[in-house]
Biopython code that builds the backbone (N, CA, C, O; Angstrom):
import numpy as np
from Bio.PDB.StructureBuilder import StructureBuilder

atoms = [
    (1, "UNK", "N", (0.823, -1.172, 0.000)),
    (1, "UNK", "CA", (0.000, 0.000, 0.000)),
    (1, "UNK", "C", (0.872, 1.243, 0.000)),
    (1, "UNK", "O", (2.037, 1.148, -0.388)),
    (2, "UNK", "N", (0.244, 2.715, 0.524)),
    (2, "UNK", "CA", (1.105, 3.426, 0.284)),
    (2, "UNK", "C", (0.926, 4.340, 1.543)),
    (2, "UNK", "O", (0.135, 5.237, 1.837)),
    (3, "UNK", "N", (2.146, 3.653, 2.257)),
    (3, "UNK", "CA", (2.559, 4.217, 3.621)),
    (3, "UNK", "C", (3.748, 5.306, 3.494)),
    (3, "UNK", "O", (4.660, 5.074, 2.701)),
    (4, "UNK", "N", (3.749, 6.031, 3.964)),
    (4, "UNK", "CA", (4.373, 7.691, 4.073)),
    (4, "UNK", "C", (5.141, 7.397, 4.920)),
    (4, "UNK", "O", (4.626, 7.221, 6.025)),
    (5, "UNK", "N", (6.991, 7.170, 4.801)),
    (5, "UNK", "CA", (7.631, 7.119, 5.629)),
    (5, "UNK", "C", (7.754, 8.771, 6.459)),
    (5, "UNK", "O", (7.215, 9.831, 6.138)),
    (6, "UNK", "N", (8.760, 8.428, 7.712)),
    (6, "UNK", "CA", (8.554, 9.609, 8.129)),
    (6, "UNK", "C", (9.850, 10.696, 7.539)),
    (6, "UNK", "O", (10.871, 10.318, 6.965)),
    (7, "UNK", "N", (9.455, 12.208, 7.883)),
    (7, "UNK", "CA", (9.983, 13.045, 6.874)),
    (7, "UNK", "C", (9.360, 13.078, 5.432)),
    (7, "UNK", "O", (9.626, 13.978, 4.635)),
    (8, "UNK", "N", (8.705, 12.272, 5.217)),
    (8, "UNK", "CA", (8.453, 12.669, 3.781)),
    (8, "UNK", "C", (7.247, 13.257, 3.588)),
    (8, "UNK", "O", (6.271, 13.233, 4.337)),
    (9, "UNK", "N", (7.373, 13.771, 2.563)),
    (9, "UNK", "CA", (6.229, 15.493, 2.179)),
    (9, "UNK", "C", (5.193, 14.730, 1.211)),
    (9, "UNK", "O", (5.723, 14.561, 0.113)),
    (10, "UNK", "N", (3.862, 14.209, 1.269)),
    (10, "UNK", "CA", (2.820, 14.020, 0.668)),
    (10, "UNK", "C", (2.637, 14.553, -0.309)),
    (10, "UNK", "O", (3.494, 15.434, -0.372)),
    (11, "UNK", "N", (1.834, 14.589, -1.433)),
    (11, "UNK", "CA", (2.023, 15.022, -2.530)),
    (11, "UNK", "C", (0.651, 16.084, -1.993)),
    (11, "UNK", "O", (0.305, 16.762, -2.961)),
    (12, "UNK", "N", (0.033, 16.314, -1.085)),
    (12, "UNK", "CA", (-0.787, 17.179, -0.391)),
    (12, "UNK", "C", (0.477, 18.271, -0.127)),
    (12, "UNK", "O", (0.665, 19.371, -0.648)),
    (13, "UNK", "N", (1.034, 17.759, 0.584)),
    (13, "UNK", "CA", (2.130, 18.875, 1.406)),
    (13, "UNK", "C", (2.769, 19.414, -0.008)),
    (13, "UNK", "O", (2.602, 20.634, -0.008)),
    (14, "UNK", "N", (3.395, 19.026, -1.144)),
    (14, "UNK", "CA", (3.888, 19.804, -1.590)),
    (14, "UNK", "C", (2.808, 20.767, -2.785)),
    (14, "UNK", "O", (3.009, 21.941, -3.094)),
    (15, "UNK", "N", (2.145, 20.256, -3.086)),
    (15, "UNK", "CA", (0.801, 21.126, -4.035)),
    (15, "UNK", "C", (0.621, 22.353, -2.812)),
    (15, "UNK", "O", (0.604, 23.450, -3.370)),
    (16, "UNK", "N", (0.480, 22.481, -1.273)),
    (16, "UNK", "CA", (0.546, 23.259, -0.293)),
    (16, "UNK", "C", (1.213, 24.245, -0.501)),
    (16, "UNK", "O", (0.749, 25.375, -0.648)),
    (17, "UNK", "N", (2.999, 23.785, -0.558)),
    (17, "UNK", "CA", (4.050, 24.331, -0.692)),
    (17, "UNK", "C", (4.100, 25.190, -1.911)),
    (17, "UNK", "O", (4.654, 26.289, -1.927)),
    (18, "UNK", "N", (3.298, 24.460, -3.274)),
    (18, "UNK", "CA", (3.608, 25.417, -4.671)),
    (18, "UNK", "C", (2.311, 26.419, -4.285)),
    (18, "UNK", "O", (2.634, 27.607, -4.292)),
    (19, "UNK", "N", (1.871, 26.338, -4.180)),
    (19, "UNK", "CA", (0.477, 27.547, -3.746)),
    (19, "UNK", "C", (1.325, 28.514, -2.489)),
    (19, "UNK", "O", (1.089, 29.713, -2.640)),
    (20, "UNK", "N", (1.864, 28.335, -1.797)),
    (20, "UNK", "CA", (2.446, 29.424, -0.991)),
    (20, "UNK", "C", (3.692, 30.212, -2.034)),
    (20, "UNK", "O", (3.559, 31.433, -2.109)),
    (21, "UNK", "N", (4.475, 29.806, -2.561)),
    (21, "UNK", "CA", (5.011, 30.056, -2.870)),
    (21, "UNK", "C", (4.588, 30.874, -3.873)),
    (21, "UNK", "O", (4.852, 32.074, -3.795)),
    (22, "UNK", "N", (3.756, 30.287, -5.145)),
    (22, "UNK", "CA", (2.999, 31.261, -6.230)),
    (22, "UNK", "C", (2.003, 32.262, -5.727)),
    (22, "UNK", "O", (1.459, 33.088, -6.461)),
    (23, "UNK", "N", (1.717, 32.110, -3.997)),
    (23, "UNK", "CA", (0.881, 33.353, -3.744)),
    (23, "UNK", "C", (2.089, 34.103, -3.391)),
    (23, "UNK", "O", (1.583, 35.217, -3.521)),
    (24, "UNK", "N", (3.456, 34.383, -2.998)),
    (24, "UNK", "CA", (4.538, 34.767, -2.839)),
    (24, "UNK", "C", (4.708, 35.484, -3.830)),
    (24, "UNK", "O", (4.695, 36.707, -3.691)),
    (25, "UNK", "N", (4.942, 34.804, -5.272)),
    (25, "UNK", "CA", (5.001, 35.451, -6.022)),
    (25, "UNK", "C", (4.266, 36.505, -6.812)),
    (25, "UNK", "O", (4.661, 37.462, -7.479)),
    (26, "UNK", "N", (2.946, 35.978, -6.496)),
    (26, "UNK", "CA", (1.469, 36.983, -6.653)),
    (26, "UNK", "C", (1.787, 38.401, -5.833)),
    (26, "UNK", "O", (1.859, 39.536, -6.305)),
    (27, "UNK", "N", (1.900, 38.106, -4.896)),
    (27, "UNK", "CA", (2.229, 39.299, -3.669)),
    (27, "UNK", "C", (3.306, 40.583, -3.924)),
    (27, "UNK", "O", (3.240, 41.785, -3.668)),
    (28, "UNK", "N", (4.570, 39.520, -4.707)),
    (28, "UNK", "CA", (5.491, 40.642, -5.023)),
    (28, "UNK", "C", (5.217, 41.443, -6.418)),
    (28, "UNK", "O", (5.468, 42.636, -6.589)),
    (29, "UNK", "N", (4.689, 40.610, -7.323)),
    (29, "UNK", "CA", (3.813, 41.078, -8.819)),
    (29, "UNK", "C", (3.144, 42.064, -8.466)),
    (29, "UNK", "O", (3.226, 43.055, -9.191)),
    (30, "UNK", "N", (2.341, 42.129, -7.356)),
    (30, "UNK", "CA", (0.972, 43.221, -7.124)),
    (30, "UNK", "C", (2.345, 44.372, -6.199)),
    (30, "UNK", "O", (2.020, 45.552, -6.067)),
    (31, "UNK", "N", (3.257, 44.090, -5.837)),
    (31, "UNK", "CA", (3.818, 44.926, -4.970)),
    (31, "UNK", "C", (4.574, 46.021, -6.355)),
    (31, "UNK", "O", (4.308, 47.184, -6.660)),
    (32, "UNK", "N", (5.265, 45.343, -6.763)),
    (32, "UNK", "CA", (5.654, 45.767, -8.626)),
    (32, "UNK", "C", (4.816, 46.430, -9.445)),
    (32, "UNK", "O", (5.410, 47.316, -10.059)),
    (33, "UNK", "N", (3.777, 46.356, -9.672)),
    (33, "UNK", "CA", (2.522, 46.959, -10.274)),
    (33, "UNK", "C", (2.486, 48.359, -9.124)),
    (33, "UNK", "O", (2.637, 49.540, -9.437)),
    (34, "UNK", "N", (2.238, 47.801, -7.737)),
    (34, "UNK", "CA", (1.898, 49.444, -7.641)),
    (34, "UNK", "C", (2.452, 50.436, -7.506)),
    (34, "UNK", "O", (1.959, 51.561, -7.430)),
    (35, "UNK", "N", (3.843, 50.042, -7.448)),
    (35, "UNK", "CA", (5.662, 50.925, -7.060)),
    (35, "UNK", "C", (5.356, 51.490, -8.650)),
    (35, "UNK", "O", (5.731, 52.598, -9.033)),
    (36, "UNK", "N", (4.770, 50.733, -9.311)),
    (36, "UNK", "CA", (5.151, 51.364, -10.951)),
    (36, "UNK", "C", (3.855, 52.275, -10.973)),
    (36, "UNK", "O", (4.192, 53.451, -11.112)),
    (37, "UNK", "N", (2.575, 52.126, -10.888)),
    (37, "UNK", "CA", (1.395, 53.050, -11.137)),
    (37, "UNK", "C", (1.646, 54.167, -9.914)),
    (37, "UNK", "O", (1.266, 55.327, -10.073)),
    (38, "UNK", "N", (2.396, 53.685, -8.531)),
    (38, "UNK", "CA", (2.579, 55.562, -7.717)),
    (38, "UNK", "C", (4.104, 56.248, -8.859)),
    (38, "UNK", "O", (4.248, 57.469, -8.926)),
    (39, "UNK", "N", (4.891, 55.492, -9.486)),
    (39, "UNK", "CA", (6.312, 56.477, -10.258)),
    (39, "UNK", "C", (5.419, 56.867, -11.472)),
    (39, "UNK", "O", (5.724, 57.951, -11.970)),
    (40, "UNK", "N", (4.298, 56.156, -12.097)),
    (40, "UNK", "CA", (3.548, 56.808, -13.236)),
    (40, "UNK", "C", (2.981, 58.122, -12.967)),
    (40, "UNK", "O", (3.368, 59.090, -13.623)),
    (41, "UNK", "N", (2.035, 58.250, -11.993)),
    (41, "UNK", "CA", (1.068, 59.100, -11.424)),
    (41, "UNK", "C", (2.049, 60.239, -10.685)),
    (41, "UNK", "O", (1.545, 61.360, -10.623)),
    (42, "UNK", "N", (3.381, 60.090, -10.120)),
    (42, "UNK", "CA", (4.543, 60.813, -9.755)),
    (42, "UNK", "C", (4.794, 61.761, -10.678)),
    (42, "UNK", "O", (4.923, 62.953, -10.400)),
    (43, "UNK", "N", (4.892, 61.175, -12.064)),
    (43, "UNK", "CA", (5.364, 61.713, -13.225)),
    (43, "UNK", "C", (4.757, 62.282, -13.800)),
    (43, "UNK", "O", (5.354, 63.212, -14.343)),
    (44, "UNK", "N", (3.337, 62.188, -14.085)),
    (44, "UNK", "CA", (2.309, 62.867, -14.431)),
    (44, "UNK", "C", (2.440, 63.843, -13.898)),
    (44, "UNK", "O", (2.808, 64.896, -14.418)),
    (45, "UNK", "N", (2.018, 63.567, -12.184)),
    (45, "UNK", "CA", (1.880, 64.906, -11.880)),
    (45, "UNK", "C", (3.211, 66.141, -11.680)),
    (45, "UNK", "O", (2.856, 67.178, -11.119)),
    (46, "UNK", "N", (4.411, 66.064, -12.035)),
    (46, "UNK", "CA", (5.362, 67.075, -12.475)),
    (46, "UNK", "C", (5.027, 67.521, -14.239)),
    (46, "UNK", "O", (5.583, 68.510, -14.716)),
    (47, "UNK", "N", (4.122, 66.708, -15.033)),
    (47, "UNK", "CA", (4.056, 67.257, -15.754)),
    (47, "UNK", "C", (3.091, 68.523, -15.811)),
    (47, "UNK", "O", (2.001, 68.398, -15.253)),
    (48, "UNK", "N", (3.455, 69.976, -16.561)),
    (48, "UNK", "CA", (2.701, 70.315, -17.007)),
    (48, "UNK", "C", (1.175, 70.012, -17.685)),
    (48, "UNK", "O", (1.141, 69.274, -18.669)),
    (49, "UNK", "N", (0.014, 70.539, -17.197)),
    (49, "UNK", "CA", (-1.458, 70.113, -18.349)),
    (49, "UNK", "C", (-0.947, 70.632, -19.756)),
    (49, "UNK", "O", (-0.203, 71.600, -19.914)),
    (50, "UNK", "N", (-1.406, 69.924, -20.627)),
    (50, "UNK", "CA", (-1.327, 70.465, -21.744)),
    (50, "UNK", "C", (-2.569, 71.973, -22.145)),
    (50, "UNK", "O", (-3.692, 72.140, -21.670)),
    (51, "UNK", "N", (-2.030, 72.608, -22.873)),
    (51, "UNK", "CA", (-2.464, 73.675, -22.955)),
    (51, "UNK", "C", (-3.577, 73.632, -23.628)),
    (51, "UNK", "O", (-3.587, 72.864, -24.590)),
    (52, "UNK", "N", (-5.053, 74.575, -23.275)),
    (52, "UNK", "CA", (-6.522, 74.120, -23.642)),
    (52, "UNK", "C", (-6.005, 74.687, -25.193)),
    (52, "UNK", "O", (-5.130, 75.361, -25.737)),
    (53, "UNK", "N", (-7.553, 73.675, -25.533)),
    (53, "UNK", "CA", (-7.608, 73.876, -26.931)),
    (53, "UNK", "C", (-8.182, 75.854, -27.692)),
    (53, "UNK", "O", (-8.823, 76.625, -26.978)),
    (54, "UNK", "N", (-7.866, 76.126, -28.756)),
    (54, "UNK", "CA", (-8.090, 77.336, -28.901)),
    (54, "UNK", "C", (-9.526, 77.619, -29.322)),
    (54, "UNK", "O", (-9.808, 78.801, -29.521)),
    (55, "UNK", "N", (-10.747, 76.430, -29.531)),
    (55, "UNK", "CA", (-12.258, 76.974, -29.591)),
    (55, "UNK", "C", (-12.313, 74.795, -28.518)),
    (55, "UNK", "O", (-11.633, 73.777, -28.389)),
    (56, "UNK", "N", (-13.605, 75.388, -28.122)),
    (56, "UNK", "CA", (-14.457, 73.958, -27.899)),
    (56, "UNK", "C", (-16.201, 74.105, -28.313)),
    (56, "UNK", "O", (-16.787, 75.181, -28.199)),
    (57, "UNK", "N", (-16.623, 73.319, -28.614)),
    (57, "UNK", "CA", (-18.077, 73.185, -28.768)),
    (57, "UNK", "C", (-18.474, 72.047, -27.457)),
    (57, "UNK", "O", (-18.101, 70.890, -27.265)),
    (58, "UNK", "N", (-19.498, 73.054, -26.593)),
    (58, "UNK", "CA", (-20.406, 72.449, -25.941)),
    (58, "UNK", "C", (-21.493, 71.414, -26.573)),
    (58, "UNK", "O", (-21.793, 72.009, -27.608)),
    (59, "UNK", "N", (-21.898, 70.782, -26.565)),
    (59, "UNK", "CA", (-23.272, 70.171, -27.353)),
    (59, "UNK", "C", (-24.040, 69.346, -26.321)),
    (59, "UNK", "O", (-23.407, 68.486, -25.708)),
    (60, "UNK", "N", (-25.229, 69.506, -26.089)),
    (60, "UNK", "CA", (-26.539, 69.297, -26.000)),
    (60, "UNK", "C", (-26.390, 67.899, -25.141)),
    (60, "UNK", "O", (-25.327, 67.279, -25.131)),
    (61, "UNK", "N", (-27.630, 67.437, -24.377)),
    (61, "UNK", "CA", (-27.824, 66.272, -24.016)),
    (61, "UNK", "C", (-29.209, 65.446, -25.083)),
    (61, "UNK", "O", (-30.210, 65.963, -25.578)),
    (62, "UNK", "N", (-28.676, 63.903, -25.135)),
    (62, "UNK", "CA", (-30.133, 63.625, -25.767)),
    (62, "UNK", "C", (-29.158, 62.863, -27.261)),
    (62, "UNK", "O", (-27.971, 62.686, -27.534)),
    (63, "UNK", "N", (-30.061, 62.681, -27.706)),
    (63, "UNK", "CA", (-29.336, 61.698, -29.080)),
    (63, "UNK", "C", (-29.031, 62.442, -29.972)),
    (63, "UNK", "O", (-27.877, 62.129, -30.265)),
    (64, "UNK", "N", (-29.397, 63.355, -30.681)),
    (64, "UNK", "CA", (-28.731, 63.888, -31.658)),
    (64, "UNK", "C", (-27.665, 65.265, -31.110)),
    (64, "UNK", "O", (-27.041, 65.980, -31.894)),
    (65, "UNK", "N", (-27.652, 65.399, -29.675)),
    (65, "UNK", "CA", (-26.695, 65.965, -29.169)),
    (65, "UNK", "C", (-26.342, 67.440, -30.295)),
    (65, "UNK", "O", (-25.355, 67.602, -31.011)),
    (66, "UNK", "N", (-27.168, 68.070, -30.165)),
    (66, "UNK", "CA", (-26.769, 69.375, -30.515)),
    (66, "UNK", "C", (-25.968, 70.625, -30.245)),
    (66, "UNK", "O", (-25.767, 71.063, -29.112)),
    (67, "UNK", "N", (-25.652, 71.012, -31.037)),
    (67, "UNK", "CA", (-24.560, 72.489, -30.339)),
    (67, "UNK", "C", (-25.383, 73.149, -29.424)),
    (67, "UNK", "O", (-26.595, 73.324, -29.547)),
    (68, "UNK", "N", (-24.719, 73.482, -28.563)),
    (68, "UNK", "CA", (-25.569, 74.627, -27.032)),
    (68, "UNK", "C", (-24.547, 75.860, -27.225)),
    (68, "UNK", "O", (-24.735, 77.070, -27.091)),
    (69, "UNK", "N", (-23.637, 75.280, -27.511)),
    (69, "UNK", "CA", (-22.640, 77.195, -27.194)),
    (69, "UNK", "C", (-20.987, 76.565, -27.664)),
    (69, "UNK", "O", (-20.416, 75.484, -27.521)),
    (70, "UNK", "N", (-20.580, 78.059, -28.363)),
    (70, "UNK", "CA", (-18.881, 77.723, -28.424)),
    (70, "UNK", "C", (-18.414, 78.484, -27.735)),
    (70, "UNK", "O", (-18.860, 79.597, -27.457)),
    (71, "UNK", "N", (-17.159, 77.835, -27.252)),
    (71, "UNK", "CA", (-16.393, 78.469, -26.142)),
    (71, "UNK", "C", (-15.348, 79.280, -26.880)),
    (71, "UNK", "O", (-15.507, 79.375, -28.097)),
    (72, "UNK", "N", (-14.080, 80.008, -26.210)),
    (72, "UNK", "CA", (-12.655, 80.014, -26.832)),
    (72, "UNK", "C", (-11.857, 78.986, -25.560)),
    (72, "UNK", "O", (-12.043, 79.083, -24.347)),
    (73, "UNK", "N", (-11.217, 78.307, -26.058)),
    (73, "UNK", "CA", (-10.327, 77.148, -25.212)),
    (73, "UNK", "C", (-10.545, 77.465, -23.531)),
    (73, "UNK", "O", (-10.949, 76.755, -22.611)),
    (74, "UNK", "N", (-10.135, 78.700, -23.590)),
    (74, "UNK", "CA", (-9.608, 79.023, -21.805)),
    (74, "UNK", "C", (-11.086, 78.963, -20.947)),
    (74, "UNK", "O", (-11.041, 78.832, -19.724)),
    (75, "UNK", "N", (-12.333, 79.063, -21.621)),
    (75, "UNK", "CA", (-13.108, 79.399, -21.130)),
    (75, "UNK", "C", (-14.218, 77.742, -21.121)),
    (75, "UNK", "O", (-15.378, 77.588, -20.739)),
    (76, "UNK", "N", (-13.511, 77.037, -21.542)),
    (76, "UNK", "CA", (-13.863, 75.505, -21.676)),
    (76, "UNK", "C", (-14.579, 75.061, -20.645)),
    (76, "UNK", "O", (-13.977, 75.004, -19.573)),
    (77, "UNK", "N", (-15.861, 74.681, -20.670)),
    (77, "UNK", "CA", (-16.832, 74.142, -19.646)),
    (77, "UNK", "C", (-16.057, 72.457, -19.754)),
    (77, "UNK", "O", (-15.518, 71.732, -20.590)),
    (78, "UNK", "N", (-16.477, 72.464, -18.155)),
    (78, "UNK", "CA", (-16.222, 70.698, -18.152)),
    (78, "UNK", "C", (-16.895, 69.561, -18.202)),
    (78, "UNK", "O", (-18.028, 69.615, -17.724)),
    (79, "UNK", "N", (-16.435, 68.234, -18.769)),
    (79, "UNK", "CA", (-17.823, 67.608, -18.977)),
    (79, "UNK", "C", (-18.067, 66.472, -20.344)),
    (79, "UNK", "O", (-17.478, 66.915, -21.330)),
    (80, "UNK", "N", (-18.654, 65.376, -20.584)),
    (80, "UNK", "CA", (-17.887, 64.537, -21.359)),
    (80, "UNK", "C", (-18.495, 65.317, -22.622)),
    (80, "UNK", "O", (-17.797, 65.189, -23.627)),
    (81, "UNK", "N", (-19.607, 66.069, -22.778)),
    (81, "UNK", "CA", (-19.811, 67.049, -23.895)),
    (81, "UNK", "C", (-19.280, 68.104, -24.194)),
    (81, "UNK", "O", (-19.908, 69.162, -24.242)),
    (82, "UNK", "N", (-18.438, 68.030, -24.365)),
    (82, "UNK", "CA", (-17.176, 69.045, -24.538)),
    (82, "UNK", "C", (-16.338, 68.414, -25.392)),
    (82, "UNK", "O", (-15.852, 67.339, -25.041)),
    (83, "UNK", "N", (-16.023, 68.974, -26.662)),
    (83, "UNK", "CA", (-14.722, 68.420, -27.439)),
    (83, "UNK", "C", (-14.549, 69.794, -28.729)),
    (83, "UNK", "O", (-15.375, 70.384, -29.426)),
    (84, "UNK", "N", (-12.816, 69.903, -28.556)),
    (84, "UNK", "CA", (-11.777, 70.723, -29.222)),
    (84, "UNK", "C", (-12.444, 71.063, -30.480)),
    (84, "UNK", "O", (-13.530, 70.553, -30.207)),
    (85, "UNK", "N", (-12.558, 71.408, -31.324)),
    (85, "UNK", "CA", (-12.691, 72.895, -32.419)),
    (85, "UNK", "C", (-11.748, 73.588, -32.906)),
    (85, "UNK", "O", (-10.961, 74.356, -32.352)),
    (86, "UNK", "N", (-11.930, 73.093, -34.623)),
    (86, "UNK", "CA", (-11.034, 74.000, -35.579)),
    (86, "UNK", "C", (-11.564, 75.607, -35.377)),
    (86, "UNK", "O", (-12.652, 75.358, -34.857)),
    (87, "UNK", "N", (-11.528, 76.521, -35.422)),
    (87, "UNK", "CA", (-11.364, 77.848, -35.502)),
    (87, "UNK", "C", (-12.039, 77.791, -36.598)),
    (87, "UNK", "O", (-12.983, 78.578, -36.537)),
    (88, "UNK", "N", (-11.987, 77.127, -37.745)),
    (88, "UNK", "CA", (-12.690, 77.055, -39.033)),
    (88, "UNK", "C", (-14.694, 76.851, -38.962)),
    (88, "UNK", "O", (-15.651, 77.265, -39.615)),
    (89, "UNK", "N", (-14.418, 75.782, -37.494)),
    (89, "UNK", "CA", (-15.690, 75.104, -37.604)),
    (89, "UNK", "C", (-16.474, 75.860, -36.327)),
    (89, "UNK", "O", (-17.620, 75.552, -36.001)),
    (90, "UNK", "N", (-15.826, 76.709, -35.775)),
    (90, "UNK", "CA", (-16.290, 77.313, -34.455)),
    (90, "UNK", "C", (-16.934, 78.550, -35.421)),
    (90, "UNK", "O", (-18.107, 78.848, -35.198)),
    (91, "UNK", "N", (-16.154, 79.334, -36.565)),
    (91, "UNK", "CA", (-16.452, 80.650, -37.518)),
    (91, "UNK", "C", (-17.687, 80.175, -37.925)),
    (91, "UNK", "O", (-18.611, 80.989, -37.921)),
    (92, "UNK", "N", (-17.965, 78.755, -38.362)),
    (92, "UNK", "CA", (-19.110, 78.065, -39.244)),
    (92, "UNK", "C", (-20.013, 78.140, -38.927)),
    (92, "UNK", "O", (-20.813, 78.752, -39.635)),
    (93, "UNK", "N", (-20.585, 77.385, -37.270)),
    (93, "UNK", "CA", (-21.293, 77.038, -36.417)),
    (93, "UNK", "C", (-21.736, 78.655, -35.949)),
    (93, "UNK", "O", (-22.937, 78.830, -35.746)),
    (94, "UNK", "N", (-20.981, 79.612, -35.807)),
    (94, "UNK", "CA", (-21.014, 80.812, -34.919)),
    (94, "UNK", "C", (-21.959, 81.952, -35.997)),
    (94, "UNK", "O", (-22.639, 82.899, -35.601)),
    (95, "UNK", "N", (-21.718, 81.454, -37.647)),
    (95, "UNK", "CA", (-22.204, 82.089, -38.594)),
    (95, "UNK", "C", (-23.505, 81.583, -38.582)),
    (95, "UNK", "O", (-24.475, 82.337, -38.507)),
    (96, "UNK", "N", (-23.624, 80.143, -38.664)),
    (96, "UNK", "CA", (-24.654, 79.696, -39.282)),
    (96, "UNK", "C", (-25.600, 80.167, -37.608)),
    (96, "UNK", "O", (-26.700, 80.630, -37.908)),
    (97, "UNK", "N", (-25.424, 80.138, -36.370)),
    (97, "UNK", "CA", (-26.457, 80.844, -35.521)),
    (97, "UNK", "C", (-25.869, 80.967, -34.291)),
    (97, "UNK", "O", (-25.461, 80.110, -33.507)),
    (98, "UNK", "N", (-25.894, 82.777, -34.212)),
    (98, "UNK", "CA", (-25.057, 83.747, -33.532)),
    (98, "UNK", "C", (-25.607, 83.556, -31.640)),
    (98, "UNK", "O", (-25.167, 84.136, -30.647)),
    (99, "UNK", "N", (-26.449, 82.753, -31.738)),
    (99, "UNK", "CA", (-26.928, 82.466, -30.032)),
    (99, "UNK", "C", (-25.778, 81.341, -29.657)),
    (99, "UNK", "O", (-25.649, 80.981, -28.487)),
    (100, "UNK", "N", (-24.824, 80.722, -30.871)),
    (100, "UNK", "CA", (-24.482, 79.922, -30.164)),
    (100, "UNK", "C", (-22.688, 80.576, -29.283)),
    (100, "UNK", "O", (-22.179, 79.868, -28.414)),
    (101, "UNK", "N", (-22.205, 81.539, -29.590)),
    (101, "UNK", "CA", (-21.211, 82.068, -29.118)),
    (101, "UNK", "C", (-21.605, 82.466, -27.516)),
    (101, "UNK", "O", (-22.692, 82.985, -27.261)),
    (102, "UNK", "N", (-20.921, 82.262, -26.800)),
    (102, "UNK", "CA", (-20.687, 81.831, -25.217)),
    (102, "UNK", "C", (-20.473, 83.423, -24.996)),
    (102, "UNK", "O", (-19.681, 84.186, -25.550)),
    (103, "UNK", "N", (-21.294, 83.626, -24.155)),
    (103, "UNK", "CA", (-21.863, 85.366, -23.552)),
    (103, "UNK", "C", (-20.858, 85.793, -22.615)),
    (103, "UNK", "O", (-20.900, 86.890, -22.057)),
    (104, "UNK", "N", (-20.019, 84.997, -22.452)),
    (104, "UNK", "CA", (-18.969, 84.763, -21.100)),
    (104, "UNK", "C", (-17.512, 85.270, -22.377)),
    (104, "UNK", "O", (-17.219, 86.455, -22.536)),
    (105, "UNK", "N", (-17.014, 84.485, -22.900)),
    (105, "UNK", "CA", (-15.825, 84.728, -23.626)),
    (105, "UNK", "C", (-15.861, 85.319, -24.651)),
    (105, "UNK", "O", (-14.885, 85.888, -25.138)),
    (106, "UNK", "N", (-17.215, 85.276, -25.246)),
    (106, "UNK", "CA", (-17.120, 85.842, -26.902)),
    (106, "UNK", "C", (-16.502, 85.670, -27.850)),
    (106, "UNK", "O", (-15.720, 86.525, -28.264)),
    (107, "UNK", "N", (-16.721, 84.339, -28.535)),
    (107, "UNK", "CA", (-15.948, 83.694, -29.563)),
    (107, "UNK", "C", (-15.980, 84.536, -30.273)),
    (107, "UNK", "O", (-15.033, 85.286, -30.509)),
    (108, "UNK", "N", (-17.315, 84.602, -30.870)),
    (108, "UNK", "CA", (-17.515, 85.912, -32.190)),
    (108, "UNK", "C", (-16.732, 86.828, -32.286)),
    (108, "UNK", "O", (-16.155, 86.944, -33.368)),
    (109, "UNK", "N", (-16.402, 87.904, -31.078)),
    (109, "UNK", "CA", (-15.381, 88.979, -31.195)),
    (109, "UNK", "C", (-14.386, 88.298, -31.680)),
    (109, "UNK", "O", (-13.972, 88.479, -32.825)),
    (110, "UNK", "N", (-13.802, 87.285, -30.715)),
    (110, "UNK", "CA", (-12.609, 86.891, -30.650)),
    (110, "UNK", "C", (-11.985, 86.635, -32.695)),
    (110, "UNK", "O", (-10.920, 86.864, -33.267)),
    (111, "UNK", "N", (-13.684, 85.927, -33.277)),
    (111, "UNK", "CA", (-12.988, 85.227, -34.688)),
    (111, "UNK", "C", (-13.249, 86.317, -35.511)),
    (111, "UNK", "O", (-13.121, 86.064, -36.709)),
    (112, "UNK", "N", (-13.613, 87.585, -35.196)),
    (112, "UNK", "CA", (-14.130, 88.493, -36.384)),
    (112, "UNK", "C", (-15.623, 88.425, -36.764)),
    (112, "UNK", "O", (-16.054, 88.773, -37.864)),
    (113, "UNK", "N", (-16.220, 88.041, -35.958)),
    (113, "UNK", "CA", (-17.480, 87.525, -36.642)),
    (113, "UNK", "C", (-18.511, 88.861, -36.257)),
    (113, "UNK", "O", (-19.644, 88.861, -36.739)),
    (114, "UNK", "N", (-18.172, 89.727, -35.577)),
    (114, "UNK", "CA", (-19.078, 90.689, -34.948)),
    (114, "UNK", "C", (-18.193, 92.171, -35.602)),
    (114, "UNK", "O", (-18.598, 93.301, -35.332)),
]
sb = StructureBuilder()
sb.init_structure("model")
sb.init_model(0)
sb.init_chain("A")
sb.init_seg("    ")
for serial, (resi, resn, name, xyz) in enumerate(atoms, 1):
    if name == "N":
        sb.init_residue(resn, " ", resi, " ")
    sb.init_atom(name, np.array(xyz, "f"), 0.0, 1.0, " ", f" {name:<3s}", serial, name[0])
structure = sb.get_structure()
């Protein structure tokens, strides 16, 4: 039959042994990961933001998500409806209807449009 002299490690005891060990190694992996995401987030934050964009278009809630107002960059509302603008397409939008220039910054002055 199969009697277990003494000292010897069961094939229980060592499947035991590889699970401590690979949670060992789990432990130092997750310790590695987060030494690296605090030197990422370190680094980030010495960086400079990048500098706002020079028009943004607000647009609307709802499905066809319509223009509500253009900004000039600095004056950029926050918010996932918010995205950057050619100067070309801010002149367009601002021509085709003058309610939409932002009462706060005044794109219009800003592009010639007034």
């Amino acid at each position: 039959m199969n009697e277990q002299k003494a000292g010897e490690a069961t094939r229980l005891d060592l499947l035991r042994f590889l699970e401590r060990v690979q949670e060992q190694d789990l432990a130092r992996t997750r310790h590695w990961i987060t030494t690296e995401e605090r030197r990422l987030a370190e680094s980030a934050a010495r960086r400079p933001p990048p500098p706002p964009p020079d028009w943004v278009l607000e647009a609307g809630i709802g499905a066809g998500r319509r223009p509500v107002a253009v900004h000039q960059g600095f004056c950029k509302p926050q918010g996932a409806r918010v995205r950057a603008i050619s100067g070309e397409e801010a002149r367009r939008l601002i021509a085709a209807d003058t309610g939409l220039a932002c009462q706060l910054c005044r794109p219009d002055t800003e592009l010639g449009l007034l």
